[in-house]
VOGU-3710 file (C-alpha; in Angstrom, 3 decimals, decimal comma):
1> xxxxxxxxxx> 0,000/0,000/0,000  1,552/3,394/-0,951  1,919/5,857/1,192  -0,931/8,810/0,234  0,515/12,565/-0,646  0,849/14,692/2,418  2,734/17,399/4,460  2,022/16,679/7,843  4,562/14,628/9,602  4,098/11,114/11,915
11> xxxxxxxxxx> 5,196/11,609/15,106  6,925/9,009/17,312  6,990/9,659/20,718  8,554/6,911/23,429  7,143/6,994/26,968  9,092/4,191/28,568  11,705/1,403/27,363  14,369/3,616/26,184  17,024/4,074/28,476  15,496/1,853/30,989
21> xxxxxxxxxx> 14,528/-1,593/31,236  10,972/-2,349/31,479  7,845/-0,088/31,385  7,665/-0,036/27,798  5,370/2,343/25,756  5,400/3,936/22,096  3,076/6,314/20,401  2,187/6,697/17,089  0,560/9,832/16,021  -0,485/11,175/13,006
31> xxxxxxxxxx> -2,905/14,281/12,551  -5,692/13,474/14,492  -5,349/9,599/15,107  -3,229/8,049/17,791  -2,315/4,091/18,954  -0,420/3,255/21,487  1,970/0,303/21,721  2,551/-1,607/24,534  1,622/-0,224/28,259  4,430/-1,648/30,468
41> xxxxxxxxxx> 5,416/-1,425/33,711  9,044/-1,515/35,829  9,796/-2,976/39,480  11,065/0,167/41,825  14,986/0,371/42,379  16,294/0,104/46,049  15,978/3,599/46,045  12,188/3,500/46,175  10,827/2,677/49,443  7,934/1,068/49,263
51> xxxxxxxxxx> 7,184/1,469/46,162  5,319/-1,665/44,841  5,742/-0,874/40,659  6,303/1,921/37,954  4,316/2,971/35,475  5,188/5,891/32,672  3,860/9,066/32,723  1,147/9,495/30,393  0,131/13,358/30,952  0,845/13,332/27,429
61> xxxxxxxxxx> -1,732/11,108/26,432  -4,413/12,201/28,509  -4,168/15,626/26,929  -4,780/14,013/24,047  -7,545/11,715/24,605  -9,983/12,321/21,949  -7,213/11,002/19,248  -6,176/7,475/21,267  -7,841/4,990/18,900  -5,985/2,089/20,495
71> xxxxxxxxxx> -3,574/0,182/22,864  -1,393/-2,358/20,748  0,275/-5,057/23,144  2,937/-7,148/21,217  3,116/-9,684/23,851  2,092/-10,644/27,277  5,069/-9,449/29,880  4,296/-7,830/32,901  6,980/-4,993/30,753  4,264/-4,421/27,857
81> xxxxxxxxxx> 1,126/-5,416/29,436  1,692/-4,549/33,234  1,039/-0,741/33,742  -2,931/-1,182/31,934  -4,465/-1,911/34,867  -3,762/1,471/36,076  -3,553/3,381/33,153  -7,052/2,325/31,573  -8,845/4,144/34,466  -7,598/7,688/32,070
91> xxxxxxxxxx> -7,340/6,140/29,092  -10,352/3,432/28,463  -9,733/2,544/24,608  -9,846/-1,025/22,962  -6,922/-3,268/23,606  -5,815/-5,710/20,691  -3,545/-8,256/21,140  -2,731/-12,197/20,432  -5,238/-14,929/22,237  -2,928/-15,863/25,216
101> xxxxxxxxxx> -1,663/-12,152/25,754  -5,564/-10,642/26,036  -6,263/-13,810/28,449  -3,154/-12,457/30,445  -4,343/-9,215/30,251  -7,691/-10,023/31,372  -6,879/-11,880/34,151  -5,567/-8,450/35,322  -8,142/-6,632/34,285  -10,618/-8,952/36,711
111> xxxxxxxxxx> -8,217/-8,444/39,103  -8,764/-4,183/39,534  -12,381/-4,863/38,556  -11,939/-3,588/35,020  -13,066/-6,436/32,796  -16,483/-5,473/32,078  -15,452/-1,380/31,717  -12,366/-2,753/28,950  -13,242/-3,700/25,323  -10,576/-6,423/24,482
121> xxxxxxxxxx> -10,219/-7,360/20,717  -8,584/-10,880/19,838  -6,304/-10,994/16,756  -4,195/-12,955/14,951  -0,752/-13,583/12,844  -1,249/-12,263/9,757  -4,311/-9,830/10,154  -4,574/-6,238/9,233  -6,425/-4,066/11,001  -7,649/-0,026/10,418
131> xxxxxxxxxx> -7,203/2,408/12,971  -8,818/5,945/12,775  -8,155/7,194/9,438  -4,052/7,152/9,464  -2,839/3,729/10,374  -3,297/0,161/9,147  -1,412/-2,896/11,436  -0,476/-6,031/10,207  0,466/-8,729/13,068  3,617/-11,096/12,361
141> xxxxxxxxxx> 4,263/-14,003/14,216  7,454/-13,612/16,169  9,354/-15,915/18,565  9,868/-14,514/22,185  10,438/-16,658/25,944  5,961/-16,296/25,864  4,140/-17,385/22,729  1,926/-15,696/20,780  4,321/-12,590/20,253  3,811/-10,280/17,636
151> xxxxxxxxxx> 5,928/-7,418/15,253  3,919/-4,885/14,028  4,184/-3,806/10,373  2,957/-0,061/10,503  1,056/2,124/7,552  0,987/4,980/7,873  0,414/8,080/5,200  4,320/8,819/5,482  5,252/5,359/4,840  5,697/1,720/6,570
161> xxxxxxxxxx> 7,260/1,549/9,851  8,247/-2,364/11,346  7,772/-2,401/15,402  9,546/-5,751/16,161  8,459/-6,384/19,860  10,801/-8,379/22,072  11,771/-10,856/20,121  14,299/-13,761/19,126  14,400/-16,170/16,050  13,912/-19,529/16,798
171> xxxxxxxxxx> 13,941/-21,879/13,919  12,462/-24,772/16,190  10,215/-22,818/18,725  8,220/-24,678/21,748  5,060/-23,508/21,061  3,629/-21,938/17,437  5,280/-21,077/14,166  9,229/-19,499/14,007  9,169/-15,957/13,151  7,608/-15,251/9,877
181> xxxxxxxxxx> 11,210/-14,134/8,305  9,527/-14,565/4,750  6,696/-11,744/5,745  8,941/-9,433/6,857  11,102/-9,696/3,567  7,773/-8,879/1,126  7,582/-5,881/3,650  11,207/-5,160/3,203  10,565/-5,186/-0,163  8,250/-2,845/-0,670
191> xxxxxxxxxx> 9,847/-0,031/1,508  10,511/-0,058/5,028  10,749/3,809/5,892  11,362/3,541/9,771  12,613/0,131/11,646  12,383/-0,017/15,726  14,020/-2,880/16,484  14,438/-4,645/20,277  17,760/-3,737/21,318  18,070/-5,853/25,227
201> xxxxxxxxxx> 20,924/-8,528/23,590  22,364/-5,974/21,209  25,939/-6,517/23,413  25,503/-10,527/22,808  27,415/-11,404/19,832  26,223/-14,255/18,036  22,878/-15,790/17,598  20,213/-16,922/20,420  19,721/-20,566/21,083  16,347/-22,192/20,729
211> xxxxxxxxxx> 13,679/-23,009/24,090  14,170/-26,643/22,980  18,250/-26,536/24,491  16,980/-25,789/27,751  14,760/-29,071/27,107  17,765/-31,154/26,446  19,106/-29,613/30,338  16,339/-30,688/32,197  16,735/-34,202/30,915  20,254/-34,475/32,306
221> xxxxxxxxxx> 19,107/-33,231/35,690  15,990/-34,769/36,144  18,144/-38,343/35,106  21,213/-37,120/37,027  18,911/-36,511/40,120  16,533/-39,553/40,103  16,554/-39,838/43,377  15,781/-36,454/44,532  12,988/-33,968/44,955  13,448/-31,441/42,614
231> xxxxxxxxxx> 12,177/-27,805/42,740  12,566/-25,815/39,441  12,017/-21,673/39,473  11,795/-19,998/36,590  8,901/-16,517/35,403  6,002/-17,573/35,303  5,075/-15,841/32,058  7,593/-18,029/30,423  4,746/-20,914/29,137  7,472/-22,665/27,088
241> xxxxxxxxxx> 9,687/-23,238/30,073  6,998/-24,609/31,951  5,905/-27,046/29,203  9,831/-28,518/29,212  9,819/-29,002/32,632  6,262/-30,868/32,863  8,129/-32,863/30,187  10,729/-33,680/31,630  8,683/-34,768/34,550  6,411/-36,749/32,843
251> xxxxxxxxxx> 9,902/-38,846/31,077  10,685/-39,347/34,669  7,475/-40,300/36,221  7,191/-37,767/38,286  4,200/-35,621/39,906  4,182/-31,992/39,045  2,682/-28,906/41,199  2,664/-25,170/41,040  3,299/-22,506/43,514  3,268/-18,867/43,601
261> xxxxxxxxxx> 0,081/-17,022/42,505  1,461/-15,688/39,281  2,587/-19,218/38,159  -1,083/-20,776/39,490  -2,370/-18,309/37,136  -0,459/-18,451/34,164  -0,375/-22,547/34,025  -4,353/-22,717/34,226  -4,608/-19,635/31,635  -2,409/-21,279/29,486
271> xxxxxxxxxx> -3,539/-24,602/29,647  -7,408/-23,873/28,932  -6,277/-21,988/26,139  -3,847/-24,491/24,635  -0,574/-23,349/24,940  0,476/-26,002/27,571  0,136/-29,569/27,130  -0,293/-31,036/30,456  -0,503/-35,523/30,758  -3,732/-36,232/32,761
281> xxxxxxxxxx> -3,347/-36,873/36,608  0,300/-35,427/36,257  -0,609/-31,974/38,426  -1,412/-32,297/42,353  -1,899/-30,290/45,040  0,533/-28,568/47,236  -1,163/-30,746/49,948  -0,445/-33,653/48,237  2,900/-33,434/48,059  2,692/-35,357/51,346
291> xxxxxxxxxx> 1,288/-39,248/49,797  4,636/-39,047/47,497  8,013/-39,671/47,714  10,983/-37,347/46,869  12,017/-39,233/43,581  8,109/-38,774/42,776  7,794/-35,037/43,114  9,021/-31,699/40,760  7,775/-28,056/42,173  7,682/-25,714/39,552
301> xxxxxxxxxx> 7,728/-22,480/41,299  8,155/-18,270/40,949  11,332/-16,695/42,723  13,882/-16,991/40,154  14,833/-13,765/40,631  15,344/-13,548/44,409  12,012/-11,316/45,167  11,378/-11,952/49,099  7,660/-12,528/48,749  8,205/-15,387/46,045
311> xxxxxxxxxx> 7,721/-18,799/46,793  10,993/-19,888/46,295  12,617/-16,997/48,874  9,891/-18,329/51,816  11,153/-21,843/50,946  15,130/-20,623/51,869  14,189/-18,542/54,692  12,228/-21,389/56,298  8,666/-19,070/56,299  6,873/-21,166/53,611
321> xxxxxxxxxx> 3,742/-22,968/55,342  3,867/-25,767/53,319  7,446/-27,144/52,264  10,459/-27,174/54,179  13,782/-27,023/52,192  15,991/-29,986/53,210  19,372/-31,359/52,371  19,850/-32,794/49,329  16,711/-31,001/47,601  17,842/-30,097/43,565
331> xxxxxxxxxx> 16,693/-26,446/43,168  17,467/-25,332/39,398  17,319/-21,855/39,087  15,868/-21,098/35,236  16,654/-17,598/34,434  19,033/-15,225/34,227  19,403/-11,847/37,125  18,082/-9,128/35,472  20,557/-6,459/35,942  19,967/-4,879/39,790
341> xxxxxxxxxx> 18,551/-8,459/41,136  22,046/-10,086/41,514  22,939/-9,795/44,940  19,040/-10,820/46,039  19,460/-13,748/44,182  22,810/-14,354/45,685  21,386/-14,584/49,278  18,826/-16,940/48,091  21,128/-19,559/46,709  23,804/-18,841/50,339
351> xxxxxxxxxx> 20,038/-19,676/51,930  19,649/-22,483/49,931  22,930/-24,268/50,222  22,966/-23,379/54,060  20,354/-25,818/53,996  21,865/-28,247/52,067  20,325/-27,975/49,055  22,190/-28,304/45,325  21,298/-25,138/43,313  21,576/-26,208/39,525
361> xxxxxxxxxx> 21,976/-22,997/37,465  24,026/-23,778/34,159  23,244/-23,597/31,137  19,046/-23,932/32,693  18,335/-20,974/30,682  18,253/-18,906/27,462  17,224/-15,667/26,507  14,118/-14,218/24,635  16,187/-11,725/22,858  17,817/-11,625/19,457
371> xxxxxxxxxx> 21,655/-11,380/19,456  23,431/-9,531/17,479  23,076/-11,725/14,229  19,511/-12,199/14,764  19,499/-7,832/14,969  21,664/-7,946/11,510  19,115/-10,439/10,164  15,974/-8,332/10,626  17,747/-5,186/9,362  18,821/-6,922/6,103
381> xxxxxxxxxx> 15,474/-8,027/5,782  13,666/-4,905/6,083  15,863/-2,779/4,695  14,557/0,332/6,462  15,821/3,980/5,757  15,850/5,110/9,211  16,560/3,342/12,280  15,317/3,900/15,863  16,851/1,233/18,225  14,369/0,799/21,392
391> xxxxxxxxxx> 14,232/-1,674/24,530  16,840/-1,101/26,500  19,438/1,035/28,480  21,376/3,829/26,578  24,241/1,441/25,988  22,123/-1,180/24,369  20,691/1,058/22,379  23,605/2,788/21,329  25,325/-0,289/20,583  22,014/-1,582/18,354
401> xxxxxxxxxx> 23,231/1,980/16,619  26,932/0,731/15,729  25,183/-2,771/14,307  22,784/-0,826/12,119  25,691/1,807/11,162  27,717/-1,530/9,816  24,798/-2,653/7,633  24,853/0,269/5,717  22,106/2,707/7,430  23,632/6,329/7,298
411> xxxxxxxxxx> 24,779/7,869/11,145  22,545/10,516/10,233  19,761/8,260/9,636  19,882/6,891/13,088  17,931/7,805/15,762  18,843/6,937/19,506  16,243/8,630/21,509  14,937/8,812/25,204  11,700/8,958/27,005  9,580/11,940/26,262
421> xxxxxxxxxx> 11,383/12,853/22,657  9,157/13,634/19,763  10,695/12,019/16,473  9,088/13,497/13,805  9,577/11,630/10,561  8,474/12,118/6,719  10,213/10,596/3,328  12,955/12,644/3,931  13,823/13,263/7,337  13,895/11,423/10,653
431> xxxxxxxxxx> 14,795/13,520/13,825  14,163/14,815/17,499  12,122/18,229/17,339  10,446/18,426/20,928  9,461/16,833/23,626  6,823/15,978/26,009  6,196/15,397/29,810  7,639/12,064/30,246  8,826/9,840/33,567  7,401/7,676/36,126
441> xxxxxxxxxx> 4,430/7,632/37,708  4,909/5,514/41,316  2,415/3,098/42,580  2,223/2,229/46,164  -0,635/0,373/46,847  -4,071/1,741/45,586  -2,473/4,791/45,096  -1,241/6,179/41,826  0,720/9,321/41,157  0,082/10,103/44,818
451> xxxxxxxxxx> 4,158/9,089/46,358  6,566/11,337/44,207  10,426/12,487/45,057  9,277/14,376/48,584  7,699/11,558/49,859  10,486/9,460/48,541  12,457/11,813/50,041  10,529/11,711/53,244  10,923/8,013/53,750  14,332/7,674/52,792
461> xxxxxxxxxx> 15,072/10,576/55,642  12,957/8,411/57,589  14,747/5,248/57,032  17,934/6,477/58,123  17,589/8,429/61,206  13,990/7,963/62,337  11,310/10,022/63,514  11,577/12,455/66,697  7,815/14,070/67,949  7,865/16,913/70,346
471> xxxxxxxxxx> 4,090/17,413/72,141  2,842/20,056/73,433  -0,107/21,680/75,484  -0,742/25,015/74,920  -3,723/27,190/75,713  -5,446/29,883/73,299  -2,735/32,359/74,307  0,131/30,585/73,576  0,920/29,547/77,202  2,260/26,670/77,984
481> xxxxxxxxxx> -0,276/24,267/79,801  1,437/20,558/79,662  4,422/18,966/77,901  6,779/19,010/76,025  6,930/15,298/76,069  9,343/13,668/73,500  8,471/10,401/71,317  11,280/8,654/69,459  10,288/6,334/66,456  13,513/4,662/64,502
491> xxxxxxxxxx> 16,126/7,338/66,692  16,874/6,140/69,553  15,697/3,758/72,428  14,251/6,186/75,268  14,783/4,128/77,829  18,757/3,598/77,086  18,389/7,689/76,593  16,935/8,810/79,003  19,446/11,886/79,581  19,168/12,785/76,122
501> xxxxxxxxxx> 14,935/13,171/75,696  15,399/15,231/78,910  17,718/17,923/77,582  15,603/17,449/74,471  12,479/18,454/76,287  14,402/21,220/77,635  15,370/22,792/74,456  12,023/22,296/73,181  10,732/24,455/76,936  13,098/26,972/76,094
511> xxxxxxxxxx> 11,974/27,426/72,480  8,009/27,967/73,763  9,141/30,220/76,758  11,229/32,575/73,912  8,319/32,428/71,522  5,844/33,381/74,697  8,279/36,339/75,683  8,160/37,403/72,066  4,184/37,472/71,859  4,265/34,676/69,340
521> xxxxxxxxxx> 0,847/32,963/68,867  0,541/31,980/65,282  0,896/27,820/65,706  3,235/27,541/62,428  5,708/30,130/63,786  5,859/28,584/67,207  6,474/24,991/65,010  9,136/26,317/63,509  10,871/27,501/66,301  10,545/24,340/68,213
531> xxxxxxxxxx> 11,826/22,467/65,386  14,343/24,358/64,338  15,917/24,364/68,065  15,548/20,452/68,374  17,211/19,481/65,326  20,110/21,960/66,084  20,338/20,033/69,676  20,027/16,387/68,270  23,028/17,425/65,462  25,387/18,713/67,956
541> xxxxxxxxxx> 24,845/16,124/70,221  24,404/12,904/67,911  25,449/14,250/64,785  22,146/12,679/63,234  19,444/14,290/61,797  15,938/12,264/62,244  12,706/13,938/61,442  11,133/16,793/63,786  7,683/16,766/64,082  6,211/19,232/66,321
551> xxxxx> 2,165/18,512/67,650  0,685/21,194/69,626  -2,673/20,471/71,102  -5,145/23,382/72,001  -7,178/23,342/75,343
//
């Protein structure tokens, strides 16, 4: 389909998943027609306490609402699916995506009570559908660690753009068809003006290996280990990791059950709809586990990546209610850290082996992300003019630059771009000319938006020297009627410093009986005063600065 004759530009704006890993989110807009692919979330840094997730800002969008014709999800990771839940309650347009990523997506949706509100279109490999009046999408199969990812081959009026997704090429996939390399050559074919490609494995030279290796792994452990219980943990989004494993069980003639709520949820999505291939009588019961014996059992299980309220980090801190690690359990580890989760996985495997178990961790994983060949592959297919590398940090972006630069695409045809950039792009021309309000929003509980960098602030402040309350009595005059008594939260312990709250409370007399002298009656000012004093005190004599919170009560 040939681009129509126009002077308006497309604009590509990324909210999330350049620069960063995780909370990924592109926008297409064109005129008065917008979609929106993916709507990703991130897990908070150390630095964010008590932060549950992150989601990207999307002031952007909701200034825009009238032109949102869609959300686009190329697959069903917590990265590209995870930040909908939150984000539909602004922006409530149809969601289209592959049969096991909507079921995902709706399992989420009926968990925020959203299912009914959300209009959820199915599609599949292959299809083409019309949105507003400036975009057609085609669907491609792809290969990724979930099935039923998609690329997404873009029309728009300033010419064909090729969104690849996360993705890999596997030649002998799990689950599905391999990526539909053909498909994308007719498209290269006819003109590929603008290629963003997944750049997470653009430092990895070489090429991916297949699911089916990690097959061939399990095998050799569940043969090695015939004698043992064996525990496997691995994401639970990862449906063709799951299958190998109840595979390799099933060779072995062994039971199989599932822990951890995600990987409860994704086994019975997946299985109803197909995508897992599960022996009758082979699952039990965590309460079963009981009637068999250890060379009888495998416990497939979420916690690969060390988070403390997984199954697998109860298990190694002896706080799961139902199974006890002992020695000489096999605990295979099936993923790889993602970068800022080493050292919680670490503890997990010291807790592990402290118990005697054998942690099995080579060569139990691969990725779902195209190496560097697989990168060079998809360029030479599509043969695009420009080139926006996306999905990752700055350095794996900026190396997915170099590759691109060595198969031919022009430096000045390159585009390596961050959150909140407007890339405006016609026939000619690909380049940065604004930008918009971009971030993260922060999610603590039910709240959203409400926690940002002073309450972050505030609890880090709070974290590290604790919380110091002066109360006080005072009558409508100002006149001191009772107090000041001293409360220390996270500071100190009172009743090892004792001596210290009582020339506290006499700092915090002094400052009232100066403020009475003065004729000051305005609360704030007398706050102020108090506060000010007591945190000068607590510095000079503890050289720590906890938080000062004054509380006057009126009689």
């Amino acid at each position: 389909m040939k681009p129509r004759q126009t002077k308006s530009k497309l604009k590509i704006i990324p909210l999330g998943g350049l620069g960063e890993v995780g909370k990924n989110m592109t926008v297409f807009e064109y005129e008065n027609d917008i979609i929106v692919v993916d709507c990703g979330l991130a897990f908070p840094g150390n630095e964010m306490l008590g932060i549950d997730l992150v989601i990207p800002d999307i002031t952007y969008l909701t200034k825009n609402l009238d032109k949102i014709r869609a959300f686009i999800i190329t697959h069903g990771h917590e990265d590209h699916i995870g930040g909908l839940p939150y984000i539909l309650r602004d922006i409530n347009v149809p969601i289209y995506a592959t049969q096991l990523t909507i079921a995902l997506i709706e399992n989420k949706l009926s968990e925020h009570g959203l299912l009914d509100t959300t209009n959820r279109i199915v599609v599949s490999g292959g299809e083409t559908i019309k949105f507003g009046n400036s975009f057609k999408v085609e669907f491609i199969n792809s290969n990724h660690s979930i099935s039923d990812a998609v690329m997404l081959s873009i029309w728009t009026p300033v010419g064909t753009l090729i969104h690849t997704g996360d993705f890999k090429i596997d030649y002998t996939p799990i689950q599905g068809k391999p990526l539909n390399l053909h498909r994308l050559a007719e498209i290269g074919k006819k003109g590929v003006l603008v290629l963003l490609s997944d750049s997470t494995n653009s430092e990895r030279a070489g090429y991916t290996q297949s699911e089916k290796t990690v097959g061939d792994t399990f095998s050799e452990v569940f043969n090695k280990y015939k004698d043992k219980r064996i525990m496997v943990a691995t994401f639970a989004s990862n449906v063709d990791r799951v299958q190998q494993i109840i595979n390799a069980a099933a060779e072995t003639n062994r039971k199989v059950t599932v822990m951890g709520r995600s990987m409860v949820n994704v086994v019975k999505i997946a299985s109803e709809l197909g995508y897992l291939d599960i022996p009758k009588n082979i699952l039990i019961e965590v309460n079963d586990l009981k009637r068999y014996t250890d060379d009888k059992i495998v416990i497939i299980m979420t916690g690969s990546q060390g988070e403390p309220m997984a199954a697998l980090s109860r298990m190694s801190k002896s706080e799961h209610r139902q199974v006890e690690i002992k020695p000489g359990d096999i605990v295979v580890l099936s993923s790889t850290p993602i970068p800022g989760n080493e050292k919680t996985v670490s503890n997990v495997i010291n807790d592990l082996a402290r118990k005697g178990a054998i942690v099995v961790k080579d060569d139990t994983h691969v990725s779902g992300h195209a190496a560097q060949e697989e990168l060079k592959l998809v360029q030479a297919l599509t043969q695009p003019k420009f080139f926006i590398p996306v999905h990752g940090e700055y350095k794996h972006l900026q190396k997915h630059a170099e590759i691109a630069t060595m198969m031919g695409i022009e430096k000045s045809n390159i585009v390596v771009a961050s959150i909140g950039d407007v890339v405006e792009v016609d026939k000619a021309s690909c380049k940065i000319t604004n930008s918009v309000p971009s971030g993260q929003i922060l999610v603590d509980g039910l709240g959203v938006g409400d926690v940002g960098n002073i309450v972050l602030r505030d609890r880090k402040h709070l974290s590290q020297d604790g919380l110091l309350i002066a109360v006080m009595t005072l009558d409508e005059c100002g006149t001191v009627v009772a107090g000041p008594d001293i409360i220390s939260r996270g500071f100190v312990y009172v009743r090892e410093a004792e001596n210290l709250m009582d020339q506290a409370k006499m700092v915090v007399r002094k400052a009232l009986d100066k403020c009475e002298k003065q004729n000051v009656t305005d609360w704030v000012l007398i706050k102020t005063t108090v506060r000010d004093d007591l945190r000068d005190f607590v510095w000079q004599k503890t050289k720590r600065s906890p938080m000062v919170l004054p509380i006057i009560m009126e009689i």
